[in-house]
N, CA, C and O atoms as a GROMACS GRO file, in nm:
protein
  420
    1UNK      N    1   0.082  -0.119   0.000
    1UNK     CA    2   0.000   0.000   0.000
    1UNK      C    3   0.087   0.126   0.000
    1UNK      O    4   0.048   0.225  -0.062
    2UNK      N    5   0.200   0.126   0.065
    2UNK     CA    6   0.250   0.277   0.101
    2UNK      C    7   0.350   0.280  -0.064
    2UNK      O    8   0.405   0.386  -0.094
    3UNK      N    9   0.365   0.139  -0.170
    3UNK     CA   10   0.467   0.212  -0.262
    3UNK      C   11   0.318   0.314  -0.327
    3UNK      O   12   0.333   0.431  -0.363
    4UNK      N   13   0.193   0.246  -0.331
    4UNK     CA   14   0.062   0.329  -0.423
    4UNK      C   15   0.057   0.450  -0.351
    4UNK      O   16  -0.012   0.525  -0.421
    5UNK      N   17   0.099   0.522  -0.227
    5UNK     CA   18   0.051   0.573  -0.187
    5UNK      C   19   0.149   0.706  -0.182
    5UNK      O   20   0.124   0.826  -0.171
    6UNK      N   21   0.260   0.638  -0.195
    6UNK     CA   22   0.424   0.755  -0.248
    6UNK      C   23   0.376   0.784  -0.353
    6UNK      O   24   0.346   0.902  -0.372
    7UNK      N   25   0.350   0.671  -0.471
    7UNK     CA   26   0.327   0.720  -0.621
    7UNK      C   27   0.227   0.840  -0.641
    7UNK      O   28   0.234   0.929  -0.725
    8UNK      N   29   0.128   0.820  -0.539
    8UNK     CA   30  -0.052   0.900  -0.541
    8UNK      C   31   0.037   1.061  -0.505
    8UNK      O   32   0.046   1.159  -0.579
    9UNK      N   33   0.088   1.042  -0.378
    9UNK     CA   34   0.194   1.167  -0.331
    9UNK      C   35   0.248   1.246  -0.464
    9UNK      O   36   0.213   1.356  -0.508
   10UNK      N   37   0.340   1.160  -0.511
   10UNK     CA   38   0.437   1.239  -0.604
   10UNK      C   39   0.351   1.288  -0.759
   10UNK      O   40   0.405   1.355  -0.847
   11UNK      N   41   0.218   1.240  -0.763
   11UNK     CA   42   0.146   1.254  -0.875
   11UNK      C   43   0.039   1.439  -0.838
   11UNK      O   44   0.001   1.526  -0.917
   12UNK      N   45   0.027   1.431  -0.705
   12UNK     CA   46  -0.056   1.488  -0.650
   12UNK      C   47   0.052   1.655  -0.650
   12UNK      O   48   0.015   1.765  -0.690
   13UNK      N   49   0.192   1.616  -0.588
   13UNK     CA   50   0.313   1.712  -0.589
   13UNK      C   51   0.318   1.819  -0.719
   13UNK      O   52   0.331   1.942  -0.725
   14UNK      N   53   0.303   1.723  -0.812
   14UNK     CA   54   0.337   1.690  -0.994
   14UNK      C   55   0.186   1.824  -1.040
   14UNK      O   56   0.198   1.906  -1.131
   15UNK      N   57   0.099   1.814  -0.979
   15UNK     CA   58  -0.048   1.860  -1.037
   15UNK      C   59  -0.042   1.981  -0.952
   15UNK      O   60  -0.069   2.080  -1.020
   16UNK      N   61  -0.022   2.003  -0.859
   16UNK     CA   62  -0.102   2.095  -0.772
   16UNK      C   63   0.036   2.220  -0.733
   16UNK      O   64   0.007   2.334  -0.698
   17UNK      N   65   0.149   2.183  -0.743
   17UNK     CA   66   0.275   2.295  -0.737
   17UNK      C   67   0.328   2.331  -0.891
   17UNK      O   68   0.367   2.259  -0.983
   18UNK      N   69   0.312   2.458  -0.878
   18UNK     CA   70   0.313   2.500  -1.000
   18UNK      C   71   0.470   2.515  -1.071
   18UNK      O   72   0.524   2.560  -0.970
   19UNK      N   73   0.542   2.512  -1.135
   19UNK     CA   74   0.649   2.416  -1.187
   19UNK      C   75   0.794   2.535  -1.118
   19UNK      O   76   0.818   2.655  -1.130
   20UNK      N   77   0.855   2.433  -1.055
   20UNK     CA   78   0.958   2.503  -0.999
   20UNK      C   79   1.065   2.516  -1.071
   20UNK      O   80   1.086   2.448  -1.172
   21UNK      N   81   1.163   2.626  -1.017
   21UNK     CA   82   1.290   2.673  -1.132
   21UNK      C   83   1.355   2.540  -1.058
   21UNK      O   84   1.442   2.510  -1.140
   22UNK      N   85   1.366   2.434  -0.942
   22UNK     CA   86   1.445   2.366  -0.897
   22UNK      C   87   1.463   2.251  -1.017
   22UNK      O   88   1.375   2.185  -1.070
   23UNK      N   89   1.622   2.249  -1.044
   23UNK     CA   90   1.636   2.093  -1.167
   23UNK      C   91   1.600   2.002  -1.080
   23UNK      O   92   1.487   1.960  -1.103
   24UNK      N   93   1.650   1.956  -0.990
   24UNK     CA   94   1.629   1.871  -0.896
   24UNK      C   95   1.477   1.880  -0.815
   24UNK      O   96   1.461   1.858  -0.695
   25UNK      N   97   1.397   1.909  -0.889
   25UNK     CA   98   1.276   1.922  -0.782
   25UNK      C   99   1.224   1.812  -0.839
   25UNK      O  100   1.124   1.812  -0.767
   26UNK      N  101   1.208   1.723  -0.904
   26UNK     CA  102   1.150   1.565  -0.919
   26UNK      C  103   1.202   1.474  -0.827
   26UNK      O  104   1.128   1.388  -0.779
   27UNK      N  105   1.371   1.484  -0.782
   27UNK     CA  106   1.428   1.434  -0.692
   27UNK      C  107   1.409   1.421  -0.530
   27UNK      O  108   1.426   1.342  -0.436
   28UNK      N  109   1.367   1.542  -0.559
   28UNK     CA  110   1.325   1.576  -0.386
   28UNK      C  111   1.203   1.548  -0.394
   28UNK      O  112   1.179   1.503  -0.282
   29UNK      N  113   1.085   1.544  -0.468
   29UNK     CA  114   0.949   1.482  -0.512
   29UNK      C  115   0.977   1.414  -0.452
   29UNK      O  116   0.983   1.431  -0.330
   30UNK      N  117   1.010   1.290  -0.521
   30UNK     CA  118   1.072   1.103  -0.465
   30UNK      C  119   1.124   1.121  -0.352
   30UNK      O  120   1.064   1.086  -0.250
   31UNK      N  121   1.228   1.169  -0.347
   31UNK     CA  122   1.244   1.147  -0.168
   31UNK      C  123   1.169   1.177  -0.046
   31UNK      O  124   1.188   1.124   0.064
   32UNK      N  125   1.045   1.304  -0.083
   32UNK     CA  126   0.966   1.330   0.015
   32UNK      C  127   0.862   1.183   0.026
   32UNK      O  128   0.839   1.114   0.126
   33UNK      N  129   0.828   1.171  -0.069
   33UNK     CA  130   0.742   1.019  -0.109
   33UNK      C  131   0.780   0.931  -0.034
   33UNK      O  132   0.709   0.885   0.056
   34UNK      N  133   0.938   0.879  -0.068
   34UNK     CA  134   0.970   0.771   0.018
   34UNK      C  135   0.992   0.787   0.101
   34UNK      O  136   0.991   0.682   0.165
   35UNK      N  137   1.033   0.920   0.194
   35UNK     CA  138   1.036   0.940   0.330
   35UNK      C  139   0.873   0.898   0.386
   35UNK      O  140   0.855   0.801   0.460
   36UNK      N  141   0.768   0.980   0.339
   36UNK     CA  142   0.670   0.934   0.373
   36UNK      C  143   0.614   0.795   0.408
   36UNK      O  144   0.577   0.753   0.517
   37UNK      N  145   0.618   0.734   0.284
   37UNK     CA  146   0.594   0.618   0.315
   37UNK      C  147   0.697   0.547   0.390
   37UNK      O  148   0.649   0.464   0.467
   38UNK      N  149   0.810   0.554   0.392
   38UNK     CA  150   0.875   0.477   0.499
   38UNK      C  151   0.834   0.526   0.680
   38UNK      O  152   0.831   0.442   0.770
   39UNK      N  153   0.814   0.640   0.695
   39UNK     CA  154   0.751   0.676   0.823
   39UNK      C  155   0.613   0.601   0.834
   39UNK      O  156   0.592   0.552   0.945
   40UNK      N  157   0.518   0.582   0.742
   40UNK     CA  158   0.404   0.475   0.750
   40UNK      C  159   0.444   0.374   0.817
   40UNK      O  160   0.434   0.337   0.934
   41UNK      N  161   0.509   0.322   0.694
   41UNK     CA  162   0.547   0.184   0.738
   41UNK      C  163   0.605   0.114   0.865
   41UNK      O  164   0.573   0.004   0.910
   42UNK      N  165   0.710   0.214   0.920
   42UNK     CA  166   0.728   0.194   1.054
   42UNK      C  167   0.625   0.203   1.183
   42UNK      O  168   0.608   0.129   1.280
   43UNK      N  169   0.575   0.308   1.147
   43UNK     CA  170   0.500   0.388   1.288
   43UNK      C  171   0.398   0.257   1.259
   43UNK      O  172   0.411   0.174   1.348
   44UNK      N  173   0.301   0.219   1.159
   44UNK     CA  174   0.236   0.114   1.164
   44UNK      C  175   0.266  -0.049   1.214
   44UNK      O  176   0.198  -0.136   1.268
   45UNK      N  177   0.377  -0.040   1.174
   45UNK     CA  178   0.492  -0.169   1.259
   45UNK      C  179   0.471  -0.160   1.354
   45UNK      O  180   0.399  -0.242   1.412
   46UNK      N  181   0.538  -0.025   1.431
   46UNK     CA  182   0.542  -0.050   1.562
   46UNK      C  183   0.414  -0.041   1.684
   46UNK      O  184   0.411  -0.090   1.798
   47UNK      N  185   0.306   0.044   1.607
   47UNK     CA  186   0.122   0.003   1.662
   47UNK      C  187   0.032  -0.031   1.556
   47UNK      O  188  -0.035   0.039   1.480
   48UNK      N  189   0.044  -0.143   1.568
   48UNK     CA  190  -0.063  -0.210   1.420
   48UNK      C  191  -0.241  -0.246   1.435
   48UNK      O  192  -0.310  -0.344   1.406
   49UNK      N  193  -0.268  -0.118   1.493
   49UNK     CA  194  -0.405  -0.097   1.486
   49UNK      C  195  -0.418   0.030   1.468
   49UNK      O  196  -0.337   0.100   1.408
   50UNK      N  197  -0.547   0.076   1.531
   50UNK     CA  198  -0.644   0.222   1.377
   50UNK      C  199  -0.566   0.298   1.473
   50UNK      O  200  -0.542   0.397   1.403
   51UNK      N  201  -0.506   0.324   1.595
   51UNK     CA  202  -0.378   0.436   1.670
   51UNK      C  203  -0.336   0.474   1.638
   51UNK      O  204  -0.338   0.597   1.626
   52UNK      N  205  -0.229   0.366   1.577
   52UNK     CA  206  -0.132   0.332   1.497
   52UNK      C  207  -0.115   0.394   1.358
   52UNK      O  208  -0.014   0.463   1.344
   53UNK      N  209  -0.169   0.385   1.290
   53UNK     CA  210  -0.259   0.420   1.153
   53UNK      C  211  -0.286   0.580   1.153
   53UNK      O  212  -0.262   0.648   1.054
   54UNK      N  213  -0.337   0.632   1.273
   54UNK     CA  214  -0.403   0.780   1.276
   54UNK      C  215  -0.261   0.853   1.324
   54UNK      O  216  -0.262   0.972   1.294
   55UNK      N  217  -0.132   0.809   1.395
   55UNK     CA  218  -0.022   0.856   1.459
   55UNK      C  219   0.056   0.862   1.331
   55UNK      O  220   0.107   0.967   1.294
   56UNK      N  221   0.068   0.732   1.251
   56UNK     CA  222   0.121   0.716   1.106
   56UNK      C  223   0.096   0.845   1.020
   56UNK      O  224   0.166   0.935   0.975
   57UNK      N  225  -0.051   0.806   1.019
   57UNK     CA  226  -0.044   0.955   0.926
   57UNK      C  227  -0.089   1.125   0.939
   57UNK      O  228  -0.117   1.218   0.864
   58UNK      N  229  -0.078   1.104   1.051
   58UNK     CA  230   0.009   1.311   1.123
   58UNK      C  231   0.131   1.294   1.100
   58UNK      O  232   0.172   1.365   1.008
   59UNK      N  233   0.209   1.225   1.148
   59UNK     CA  234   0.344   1.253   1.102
   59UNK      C  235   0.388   1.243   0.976
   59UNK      O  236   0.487   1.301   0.932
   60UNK      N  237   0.292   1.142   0.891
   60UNK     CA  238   0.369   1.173   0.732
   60UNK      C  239   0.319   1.289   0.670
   60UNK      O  240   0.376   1.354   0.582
   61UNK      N  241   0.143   1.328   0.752
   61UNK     CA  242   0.155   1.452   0.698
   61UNK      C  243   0.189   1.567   0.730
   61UNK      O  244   0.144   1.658   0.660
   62UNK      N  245   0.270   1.598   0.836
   62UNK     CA  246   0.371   1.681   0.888
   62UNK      C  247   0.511   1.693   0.807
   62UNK      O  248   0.572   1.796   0.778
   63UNK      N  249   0.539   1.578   0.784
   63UNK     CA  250   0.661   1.547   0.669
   63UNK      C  251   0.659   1.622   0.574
   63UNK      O  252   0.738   1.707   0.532
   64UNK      N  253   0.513   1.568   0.522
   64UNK     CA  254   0.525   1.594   0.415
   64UNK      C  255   0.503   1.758   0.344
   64UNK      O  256   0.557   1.800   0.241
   65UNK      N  257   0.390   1.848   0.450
   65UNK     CA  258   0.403   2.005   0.457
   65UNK      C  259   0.575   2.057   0.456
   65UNK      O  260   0.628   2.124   0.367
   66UNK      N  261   0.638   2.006   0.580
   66UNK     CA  262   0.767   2.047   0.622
   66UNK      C  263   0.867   2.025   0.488
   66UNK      O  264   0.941   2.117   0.454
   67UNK      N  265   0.866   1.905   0.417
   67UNK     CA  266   0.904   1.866   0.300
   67UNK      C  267   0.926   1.937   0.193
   67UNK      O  268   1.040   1.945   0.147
   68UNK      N  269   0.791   2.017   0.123
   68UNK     CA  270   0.712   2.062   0.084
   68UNK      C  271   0.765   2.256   0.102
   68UNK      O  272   0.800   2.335   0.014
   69UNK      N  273   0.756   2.268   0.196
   69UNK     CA  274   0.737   2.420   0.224
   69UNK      C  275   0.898   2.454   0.249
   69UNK      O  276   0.950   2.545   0.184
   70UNK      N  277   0.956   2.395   0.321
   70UNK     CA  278   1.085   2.395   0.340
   70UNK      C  279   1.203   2.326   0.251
   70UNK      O  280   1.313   2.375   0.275
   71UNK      N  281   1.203   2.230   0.158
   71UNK     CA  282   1.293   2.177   0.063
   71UNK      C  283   1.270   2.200  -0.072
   71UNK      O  284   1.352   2.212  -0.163
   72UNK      N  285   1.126   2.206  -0.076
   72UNK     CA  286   1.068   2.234  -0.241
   72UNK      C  287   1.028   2.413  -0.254
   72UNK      O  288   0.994   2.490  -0.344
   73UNK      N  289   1.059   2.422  -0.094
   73UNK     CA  290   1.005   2.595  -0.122
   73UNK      C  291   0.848   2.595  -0.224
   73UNK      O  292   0.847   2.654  -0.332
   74UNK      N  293   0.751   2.538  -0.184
   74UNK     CA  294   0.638   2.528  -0.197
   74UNK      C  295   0.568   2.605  -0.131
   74UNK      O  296   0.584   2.600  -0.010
   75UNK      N  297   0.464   2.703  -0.186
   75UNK     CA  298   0.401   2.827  -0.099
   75UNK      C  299   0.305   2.728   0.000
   75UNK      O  300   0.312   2.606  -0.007
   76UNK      N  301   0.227   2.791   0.080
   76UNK     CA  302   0.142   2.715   0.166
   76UNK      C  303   0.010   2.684   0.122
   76UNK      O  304  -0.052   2.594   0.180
   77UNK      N  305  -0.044   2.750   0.019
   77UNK     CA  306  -0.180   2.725  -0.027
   77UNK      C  307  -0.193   2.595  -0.125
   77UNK      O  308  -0.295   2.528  -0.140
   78UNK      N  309  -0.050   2.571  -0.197
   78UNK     CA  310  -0.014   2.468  -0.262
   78UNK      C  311   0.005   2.321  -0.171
   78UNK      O  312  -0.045   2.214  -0.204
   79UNK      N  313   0.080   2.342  -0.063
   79UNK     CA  314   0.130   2.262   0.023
   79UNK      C  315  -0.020   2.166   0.129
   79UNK      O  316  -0.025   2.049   0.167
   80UNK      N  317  -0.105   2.266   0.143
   80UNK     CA  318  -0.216   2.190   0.189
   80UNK      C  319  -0.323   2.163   0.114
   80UNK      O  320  -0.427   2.100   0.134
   81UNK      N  321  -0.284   2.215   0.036
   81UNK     CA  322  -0.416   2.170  -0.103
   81UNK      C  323  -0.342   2.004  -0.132
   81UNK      O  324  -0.408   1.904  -0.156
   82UNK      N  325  -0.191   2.010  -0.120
   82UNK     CA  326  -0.159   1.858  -0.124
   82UNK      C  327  -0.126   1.759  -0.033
   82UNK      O  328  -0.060   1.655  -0.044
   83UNK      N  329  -0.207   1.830   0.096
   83UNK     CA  330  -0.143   1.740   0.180
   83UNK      C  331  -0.327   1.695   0.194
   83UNK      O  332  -0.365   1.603   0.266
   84UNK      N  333  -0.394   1.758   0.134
   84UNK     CA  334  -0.572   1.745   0.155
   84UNK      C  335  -0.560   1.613   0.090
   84UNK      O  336  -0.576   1.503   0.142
   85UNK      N  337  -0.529   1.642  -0.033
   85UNK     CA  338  -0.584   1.585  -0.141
   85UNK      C  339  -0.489   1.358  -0.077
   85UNK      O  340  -0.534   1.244  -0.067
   86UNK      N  341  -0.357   1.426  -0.056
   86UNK     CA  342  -0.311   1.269   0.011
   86UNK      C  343  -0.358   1.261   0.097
   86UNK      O  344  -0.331   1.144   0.126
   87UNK      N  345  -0.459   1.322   0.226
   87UNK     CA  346  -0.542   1.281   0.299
   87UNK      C  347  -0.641   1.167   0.255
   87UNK      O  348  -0.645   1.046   0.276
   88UNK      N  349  -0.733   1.269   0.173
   88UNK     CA  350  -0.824   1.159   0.118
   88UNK      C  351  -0.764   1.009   0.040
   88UNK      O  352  -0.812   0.896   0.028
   89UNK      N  353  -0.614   1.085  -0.014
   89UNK     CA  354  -0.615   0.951  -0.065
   89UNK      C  355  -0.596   0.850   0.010
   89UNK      O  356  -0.636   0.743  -0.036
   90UNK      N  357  -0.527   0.849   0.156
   90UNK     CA  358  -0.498   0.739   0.198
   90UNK      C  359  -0.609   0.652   0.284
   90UNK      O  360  -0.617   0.534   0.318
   91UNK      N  361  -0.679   0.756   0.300
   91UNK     CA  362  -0.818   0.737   0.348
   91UNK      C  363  -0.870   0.623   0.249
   91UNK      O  364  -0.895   0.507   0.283
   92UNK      N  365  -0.881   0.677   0.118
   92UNK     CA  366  -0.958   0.588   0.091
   92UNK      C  367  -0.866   0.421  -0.009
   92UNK      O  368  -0.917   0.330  -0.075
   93UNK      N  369  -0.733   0.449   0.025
   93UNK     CA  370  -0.658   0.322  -0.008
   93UNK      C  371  -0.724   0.244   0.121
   93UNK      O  372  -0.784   0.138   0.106
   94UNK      N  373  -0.710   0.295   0.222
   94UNK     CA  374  -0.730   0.194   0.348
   94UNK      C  375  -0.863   0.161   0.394
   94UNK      O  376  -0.877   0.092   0.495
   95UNK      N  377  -0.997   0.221   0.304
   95UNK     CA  378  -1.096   0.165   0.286
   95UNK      C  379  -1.112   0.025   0.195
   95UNK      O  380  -1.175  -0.077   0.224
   96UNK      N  381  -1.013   0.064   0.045
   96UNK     CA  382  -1.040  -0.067  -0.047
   96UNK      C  383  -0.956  -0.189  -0.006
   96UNK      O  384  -0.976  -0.306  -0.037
   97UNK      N  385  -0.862  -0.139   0.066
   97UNK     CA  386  -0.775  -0.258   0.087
   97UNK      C  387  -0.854  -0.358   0.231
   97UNK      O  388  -0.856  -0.473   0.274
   98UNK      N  389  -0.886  -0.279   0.248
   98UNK     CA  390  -0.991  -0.318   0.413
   98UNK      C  391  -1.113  -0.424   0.302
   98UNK      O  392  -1.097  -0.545   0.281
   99UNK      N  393  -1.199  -0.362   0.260
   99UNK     CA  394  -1.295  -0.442   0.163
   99UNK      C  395  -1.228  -0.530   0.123
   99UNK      O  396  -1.252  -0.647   0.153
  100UNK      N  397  -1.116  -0.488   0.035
  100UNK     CA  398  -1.046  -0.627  -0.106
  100UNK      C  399  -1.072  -0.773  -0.022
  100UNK      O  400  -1.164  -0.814  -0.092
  101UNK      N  401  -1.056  -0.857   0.060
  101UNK     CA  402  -1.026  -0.968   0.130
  101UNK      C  403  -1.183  -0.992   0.133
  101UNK      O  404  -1.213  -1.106   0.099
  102UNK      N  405  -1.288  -0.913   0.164
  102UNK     CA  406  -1.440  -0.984   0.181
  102UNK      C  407  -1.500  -1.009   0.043
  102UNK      O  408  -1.583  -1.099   0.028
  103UNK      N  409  -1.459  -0.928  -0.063
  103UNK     CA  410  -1.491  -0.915  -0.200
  103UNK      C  411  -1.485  -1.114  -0.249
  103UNK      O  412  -1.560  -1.180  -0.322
  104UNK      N  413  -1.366  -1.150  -0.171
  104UNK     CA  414  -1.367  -1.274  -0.304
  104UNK      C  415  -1.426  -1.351  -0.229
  104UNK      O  416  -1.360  -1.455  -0.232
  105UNK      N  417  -1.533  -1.367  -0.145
  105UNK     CA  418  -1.590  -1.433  -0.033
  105UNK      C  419  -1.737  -1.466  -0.152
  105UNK      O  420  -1.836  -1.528  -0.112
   0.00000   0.00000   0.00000
């Protein structure tokens, strides 16, 4: 779930910040991504229930503003319009993936 959910990130980065003079700003894209999702992945490791899950993702989306506003020099109206928009998305990855398993029942 968290590589779909870097990709959803860096697609969301890609649409909603309007094109930076940085060459390297695709680079730092990806790395905010995989920082993200690697902070998932742990914080969910280490409490693997809905806690767990809700602690997971404040801090990736703290990351990912801080990321964002401070490395990509991303204004702030941009920065939470994309940290909204990976809200919902992860929201609703962790609805279908929750369903997927009763589906083939």
């Amino acid at each position: 779930m968290w590589i779909v959910s870097a990709l959803g990130l860096y697609i969301l980065v890609s649409i909603f910040s309007s094109g930076t003079s940085d060459p390297n700003a695709r680079w730092k894209i990806l790395g905010i991504a995989i920082g993200s999702a690697v902070i998932q992945v742990y914080v969910t490791h280490l409490m693997p229930n809905l806690l767990g899950f809700l602690a997971a993702l404040a801090l990736s989306l703290g990351f990912i503003v801080a990321g964002l506003m401070l490395w990509l020099k991303v204004e702030r109206t941009p920065a939470l319009k994309i940290v909204g928009s990976y809200f919902a998305l992860c929201v609703a990855l962790v609805v279908v993936f929750a369903l997927l398993p009763h589906a083939q029942r």
